[in-house]
FIKEGU-200913 format. One record per atom (N, C-alpha, C): x, y negated, z negated; residue number from 1; atom name. Coordinates in nm, 2 decimals. Each point is the difference from the previous one (the first is absolute). Example, Ala and Ser with C-alpha at 12.3 -4.5 7.8 and 13.67 -1.06 7.14 Angstrom:
- 1.32  0.57  -0.78  1  N
- -0.09  -0.12  0.00  1  CA
- 0.09  -0.12  0.00  1  C
- -0.04  -0.11  0.07  2  N
- 0.09  -0.11  0.00  2  CA
- -0.08  -0.11  -0.08  2  C
This chain:
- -0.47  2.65  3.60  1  N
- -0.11  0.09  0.04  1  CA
- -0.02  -0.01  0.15  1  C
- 0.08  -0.10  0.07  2  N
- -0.07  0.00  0.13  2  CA
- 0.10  0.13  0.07  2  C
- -0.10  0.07  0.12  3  N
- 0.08  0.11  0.00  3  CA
- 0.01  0.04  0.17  3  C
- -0.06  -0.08  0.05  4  N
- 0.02  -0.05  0.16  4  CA
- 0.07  -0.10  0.06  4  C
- 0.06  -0.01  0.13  5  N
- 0.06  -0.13  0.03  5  CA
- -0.07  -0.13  -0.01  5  C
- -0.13  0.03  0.03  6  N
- -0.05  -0.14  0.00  6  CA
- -0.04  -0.08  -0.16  6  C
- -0.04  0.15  -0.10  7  N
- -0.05  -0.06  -0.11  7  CA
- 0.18  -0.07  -0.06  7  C
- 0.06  0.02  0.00  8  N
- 0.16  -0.04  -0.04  8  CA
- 0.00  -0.12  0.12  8  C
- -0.04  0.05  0.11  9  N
- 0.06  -0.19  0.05  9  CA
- -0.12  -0.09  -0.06  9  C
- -0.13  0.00  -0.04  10  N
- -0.03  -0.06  -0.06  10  CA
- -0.02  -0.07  -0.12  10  C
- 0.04  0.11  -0.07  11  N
- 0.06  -0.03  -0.17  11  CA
- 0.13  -0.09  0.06  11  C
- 0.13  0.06  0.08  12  N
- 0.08  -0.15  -0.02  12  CA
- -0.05  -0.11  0.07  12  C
- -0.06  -0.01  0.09  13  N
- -0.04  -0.17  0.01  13  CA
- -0.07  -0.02  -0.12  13  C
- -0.10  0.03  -0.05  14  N
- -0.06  -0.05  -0.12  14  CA
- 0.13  -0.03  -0.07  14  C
- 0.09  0.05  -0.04  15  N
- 0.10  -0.02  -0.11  15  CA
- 0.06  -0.09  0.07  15  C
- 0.04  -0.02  0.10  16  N
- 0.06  -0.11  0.08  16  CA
- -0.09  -0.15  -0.06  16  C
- -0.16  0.03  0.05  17  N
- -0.05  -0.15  0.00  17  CA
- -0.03  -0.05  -0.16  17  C
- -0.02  0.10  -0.09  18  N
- -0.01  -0.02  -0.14  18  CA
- 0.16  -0.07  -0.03  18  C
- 0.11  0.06  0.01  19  N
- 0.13  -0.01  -0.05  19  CA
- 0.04  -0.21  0.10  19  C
- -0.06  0.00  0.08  20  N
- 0.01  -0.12  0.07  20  CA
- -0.13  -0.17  -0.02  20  C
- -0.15  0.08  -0.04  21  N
- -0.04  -0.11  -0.04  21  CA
- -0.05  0.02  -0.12  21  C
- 0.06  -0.16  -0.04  22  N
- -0.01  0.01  -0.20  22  CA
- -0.16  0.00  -0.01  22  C
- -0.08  -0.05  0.00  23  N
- -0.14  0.06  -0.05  23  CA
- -0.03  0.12  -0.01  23  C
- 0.02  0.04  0.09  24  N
- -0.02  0.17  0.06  24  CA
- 0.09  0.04  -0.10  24  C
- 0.15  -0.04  0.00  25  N
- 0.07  0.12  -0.12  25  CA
- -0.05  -0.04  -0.09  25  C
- -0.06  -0.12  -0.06  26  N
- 0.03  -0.03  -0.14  26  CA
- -0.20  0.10  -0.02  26  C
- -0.09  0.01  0.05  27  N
- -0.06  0.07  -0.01  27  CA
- 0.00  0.15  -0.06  27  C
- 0.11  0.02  0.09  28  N
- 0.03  0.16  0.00  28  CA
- 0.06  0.04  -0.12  28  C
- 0.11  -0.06  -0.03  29  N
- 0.09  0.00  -0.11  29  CA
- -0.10  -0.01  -0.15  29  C
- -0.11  -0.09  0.03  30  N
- -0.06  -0.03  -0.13  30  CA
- -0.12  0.13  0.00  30  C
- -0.05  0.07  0.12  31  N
- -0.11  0.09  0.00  31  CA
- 0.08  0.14  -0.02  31  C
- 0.12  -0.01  0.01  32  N
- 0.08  0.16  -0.03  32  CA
- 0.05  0.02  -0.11  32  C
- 0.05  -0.16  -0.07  33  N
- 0.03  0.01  -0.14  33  CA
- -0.09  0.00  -0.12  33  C
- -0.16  -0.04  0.04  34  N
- -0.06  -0.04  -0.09  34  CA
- -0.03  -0.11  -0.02  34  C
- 0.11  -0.10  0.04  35  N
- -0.01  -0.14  -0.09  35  CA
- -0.09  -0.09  0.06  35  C
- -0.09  0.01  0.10  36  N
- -0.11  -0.07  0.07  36  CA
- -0.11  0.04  -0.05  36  C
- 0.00  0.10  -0.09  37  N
- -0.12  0.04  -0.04  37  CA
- -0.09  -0.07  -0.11  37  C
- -0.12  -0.04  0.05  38  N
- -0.08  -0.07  -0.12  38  CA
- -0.07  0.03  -0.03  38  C
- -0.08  -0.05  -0.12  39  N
- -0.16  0.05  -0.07  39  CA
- -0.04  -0.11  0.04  39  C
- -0.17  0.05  0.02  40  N
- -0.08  -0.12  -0.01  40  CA
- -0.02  -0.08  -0.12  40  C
- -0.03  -0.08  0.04  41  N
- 0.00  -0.14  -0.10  41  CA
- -0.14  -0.02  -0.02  41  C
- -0.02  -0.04  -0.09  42  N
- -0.17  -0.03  -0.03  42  CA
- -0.03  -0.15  0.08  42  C
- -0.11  0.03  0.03  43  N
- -0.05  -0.12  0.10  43  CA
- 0.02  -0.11  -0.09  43  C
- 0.05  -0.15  0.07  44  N
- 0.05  -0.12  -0.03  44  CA
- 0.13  0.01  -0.10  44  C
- 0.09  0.10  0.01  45  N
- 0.12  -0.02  -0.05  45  CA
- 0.08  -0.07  0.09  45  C
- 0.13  -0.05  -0.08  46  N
- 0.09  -0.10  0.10  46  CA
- 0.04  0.12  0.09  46  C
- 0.05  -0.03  0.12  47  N
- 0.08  0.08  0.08  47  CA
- 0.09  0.09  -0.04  47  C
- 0.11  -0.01  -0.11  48  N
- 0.08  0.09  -0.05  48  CA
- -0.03  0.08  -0.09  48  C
- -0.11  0.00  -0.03  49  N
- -0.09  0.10  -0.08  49  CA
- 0.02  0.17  0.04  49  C
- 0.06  0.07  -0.04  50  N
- 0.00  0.19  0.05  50  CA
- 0.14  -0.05  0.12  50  C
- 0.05  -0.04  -0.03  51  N
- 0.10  0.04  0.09  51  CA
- 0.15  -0.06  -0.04  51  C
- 0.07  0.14  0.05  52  N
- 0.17  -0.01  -0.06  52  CA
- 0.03  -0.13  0.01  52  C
- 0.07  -0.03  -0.14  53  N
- 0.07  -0.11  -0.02  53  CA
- 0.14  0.07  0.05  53  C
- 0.09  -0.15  0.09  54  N
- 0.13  0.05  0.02  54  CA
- 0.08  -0.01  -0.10  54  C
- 0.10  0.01  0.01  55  N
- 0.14  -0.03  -0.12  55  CA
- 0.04  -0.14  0.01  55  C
- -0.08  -0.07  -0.06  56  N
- 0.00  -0.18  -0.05  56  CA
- 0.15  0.00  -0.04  56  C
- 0.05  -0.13  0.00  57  N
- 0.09  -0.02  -0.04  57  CA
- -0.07  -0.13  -0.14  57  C
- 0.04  0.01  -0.10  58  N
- -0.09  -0.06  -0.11  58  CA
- 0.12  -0.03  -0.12  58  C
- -0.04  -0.07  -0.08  59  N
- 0.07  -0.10  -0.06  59  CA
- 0.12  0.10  -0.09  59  C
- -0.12  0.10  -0.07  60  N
- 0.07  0.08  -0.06  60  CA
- 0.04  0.17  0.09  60  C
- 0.04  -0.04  0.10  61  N
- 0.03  0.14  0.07  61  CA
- -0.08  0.01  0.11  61  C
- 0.00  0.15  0.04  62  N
- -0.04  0.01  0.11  62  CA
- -0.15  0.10  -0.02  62  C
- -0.08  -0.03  0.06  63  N
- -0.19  0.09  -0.06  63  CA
- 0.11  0.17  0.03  63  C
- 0.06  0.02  0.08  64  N
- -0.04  0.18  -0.03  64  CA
- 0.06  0.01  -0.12  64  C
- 0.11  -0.07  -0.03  65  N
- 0.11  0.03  -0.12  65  CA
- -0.13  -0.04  -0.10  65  C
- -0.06  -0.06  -0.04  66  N
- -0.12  -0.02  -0.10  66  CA
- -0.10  0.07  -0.05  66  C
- -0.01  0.11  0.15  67  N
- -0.07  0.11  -0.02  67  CA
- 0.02  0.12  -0.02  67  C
- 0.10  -0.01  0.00  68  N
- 0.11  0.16  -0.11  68  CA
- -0.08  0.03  -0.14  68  C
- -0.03  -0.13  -0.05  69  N
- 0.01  0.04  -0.14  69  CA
- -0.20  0.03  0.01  69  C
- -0.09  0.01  0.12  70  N
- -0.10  0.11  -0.01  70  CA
- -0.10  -0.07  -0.06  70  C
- -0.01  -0.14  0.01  71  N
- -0.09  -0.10  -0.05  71  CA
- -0.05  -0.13  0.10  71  C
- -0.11  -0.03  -0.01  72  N
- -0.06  -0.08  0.02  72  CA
- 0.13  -0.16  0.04  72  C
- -0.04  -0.07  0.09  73  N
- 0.13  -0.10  -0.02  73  CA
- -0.08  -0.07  0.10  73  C
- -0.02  -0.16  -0.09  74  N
- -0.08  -0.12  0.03  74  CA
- 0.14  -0.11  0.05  74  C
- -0.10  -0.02  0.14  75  N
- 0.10  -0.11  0.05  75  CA
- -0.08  -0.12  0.05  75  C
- 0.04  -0.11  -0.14  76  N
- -0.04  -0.14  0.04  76  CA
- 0.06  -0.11  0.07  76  C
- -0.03  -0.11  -0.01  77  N
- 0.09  -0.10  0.03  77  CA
- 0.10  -0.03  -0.14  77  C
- 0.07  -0.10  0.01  78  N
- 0.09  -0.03  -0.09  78  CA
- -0.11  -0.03  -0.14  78  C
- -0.09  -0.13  0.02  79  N
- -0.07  -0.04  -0.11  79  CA
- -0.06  0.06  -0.07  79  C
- -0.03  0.13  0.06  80  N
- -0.10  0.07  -0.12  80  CA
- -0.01  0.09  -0.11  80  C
- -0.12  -0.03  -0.08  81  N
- 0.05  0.06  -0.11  81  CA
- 0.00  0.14  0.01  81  C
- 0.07  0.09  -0.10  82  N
- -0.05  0.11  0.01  82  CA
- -0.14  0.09  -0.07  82  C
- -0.09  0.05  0.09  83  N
- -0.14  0.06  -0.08  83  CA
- 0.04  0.08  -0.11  83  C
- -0.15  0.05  -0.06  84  N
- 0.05  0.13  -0.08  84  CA
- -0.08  0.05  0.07  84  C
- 0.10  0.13  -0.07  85  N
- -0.08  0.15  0.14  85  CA
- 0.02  0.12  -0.10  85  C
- -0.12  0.05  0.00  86  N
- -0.01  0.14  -0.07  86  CA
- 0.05  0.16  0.09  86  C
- 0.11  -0.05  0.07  87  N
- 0.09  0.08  0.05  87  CA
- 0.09  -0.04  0.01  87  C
- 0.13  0.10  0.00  88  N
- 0.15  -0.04  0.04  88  CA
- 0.04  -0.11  0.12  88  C
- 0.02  -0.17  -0.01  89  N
- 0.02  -0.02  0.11  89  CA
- 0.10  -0.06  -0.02  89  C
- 0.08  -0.03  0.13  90  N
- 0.13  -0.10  0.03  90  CA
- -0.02  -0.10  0.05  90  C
- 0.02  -0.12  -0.05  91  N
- -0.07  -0.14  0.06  91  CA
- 0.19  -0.03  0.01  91  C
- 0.00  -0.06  0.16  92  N
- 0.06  0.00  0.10  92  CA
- -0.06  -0.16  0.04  92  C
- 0.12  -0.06  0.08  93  N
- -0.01  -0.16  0.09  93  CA
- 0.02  0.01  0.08  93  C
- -0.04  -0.05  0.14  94  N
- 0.05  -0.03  0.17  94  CA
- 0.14  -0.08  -0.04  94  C
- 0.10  0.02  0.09  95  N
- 0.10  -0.05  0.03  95  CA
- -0.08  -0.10  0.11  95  C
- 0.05  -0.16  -0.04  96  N
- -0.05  -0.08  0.11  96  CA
- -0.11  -0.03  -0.05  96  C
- -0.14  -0.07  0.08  97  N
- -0.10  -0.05  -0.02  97  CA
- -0.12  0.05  0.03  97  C
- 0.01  0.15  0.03  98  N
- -0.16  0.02  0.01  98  CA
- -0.11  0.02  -0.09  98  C
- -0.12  0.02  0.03  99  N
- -0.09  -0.07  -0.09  99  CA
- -0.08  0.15  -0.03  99  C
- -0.01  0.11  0.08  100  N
- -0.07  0.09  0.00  100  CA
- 0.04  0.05  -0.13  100  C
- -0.09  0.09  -0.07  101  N
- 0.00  0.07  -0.07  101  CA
- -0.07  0.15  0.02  101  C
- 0.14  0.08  -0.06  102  N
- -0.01  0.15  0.03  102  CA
- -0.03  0.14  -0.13  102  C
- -0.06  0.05  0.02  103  N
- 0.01  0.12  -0.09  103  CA
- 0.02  0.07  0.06  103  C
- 0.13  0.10  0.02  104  N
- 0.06  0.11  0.07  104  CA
- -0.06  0.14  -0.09  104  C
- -0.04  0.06  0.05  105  N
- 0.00  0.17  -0.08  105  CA
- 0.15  0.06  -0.04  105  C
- 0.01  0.07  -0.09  106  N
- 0.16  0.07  0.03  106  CA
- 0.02  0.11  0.13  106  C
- -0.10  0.01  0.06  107  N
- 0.03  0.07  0.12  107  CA
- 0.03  -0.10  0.11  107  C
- 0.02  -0.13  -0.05  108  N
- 0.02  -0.08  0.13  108  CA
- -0.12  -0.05  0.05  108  C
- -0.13  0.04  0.03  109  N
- -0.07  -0.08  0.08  109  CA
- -0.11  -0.17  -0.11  109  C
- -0.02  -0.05  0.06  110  N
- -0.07  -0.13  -0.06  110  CA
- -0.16  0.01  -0.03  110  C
- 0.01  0.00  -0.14  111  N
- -0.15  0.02  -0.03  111  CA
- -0.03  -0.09  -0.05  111  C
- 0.07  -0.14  -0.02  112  N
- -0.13  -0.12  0.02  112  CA
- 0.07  -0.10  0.08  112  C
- -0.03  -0.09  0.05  113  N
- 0.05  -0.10  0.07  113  CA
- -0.06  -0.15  -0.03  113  C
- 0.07  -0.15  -0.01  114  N
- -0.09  -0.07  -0.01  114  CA
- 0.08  -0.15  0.06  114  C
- -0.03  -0.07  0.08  115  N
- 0.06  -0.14  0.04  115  CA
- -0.02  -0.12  -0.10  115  C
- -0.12  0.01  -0.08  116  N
- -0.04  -0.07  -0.12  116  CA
- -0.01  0.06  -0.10  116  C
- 0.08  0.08  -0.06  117  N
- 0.00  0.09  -0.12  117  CA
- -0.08  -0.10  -0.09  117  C
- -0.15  0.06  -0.08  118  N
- -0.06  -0.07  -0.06  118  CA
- 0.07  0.11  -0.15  118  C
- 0.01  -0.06  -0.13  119  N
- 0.01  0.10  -0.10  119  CA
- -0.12  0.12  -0.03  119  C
- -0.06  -0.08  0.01  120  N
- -0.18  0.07  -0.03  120  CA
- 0.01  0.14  0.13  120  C
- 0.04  -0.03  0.10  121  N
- 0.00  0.09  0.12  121  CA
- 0.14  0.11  -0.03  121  C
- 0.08  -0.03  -0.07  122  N
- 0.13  0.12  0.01  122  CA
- -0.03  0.04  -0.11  122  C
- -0.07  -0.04  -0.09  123  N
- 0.00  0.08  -0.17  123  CA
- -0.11  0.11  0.05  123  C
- -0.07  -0.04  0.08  124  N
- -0.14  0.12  0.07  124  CA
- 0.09  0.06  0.10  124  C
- 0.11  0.00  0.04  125  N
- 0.06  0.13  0.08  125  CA
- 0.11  0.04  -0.06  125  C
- 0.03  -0.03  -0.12  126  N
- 0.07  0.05  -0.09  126  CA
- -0.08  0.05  -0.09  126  C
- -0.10  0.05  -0.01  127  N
- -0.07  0.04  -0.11  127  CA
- -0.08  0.18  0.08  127  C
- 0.03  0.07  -0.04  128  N
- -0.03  0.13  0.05  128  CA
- -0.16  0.03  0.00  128  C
């Protein structure tokens, strides 16, 4: 769209300094694709609360391949049990030792988050 010499020498330095410093690209890349985009989180949720989960590598596969099949998919640590849930879910394990626990949406973003997954607390955000 730029249609003067200066608006085009501008746009390429911009594309110059985005394409050269990673914050700056990885910004850009994430606000052109979508994939930076969050919801708000209800006040005192964990930090990954409304926002895209990336493509985990996880015991049984990989989260986007888990999310094809258009359901819910819970990711614990190794030990835990699985809830019941009055919706379609996929209970899923961290590869390795982390401790967080996830409820992914099938669209990808994280609608609950917890570092102390209490049961009492995921059966209330598993419950509609």
């Amino acid at each position: 769209m730029a249609r003067t010499p200066l608006q085009r020498t501008v746009r390429a330095l911009a594309a110059r300094a985005l394409s050269t410093i990673r914050p700056a690209s990885d910004k850009a890349i994430g606000l052109i694709s979508g994939i930076s985009i969050a919801y708000a989180a209800p006040r005192g949720a964990h930090p990954l609360t409304a926002k895209r989960a990336p493509d985990l590598s996880l015991q049984e596969g990989r989260l986007h391949q888990l999310l094809r099949d258009d359901t819910f998919v819970l990711v614990t640590p190794d030990d835990a049990a699985t809830p019941a849930s009055p919706a379609p879910l996929l209970h899923t394990h961290w590869r390795g030792d982390r401790t967080t626990t996830l409820l992914v949406r099938p669209d990808g973003y994280i609608a609950w988050a917890s570092d102390h997954a209490d049961p009492a607390a995921l059966q209330a955000a598993l419950t509609p």
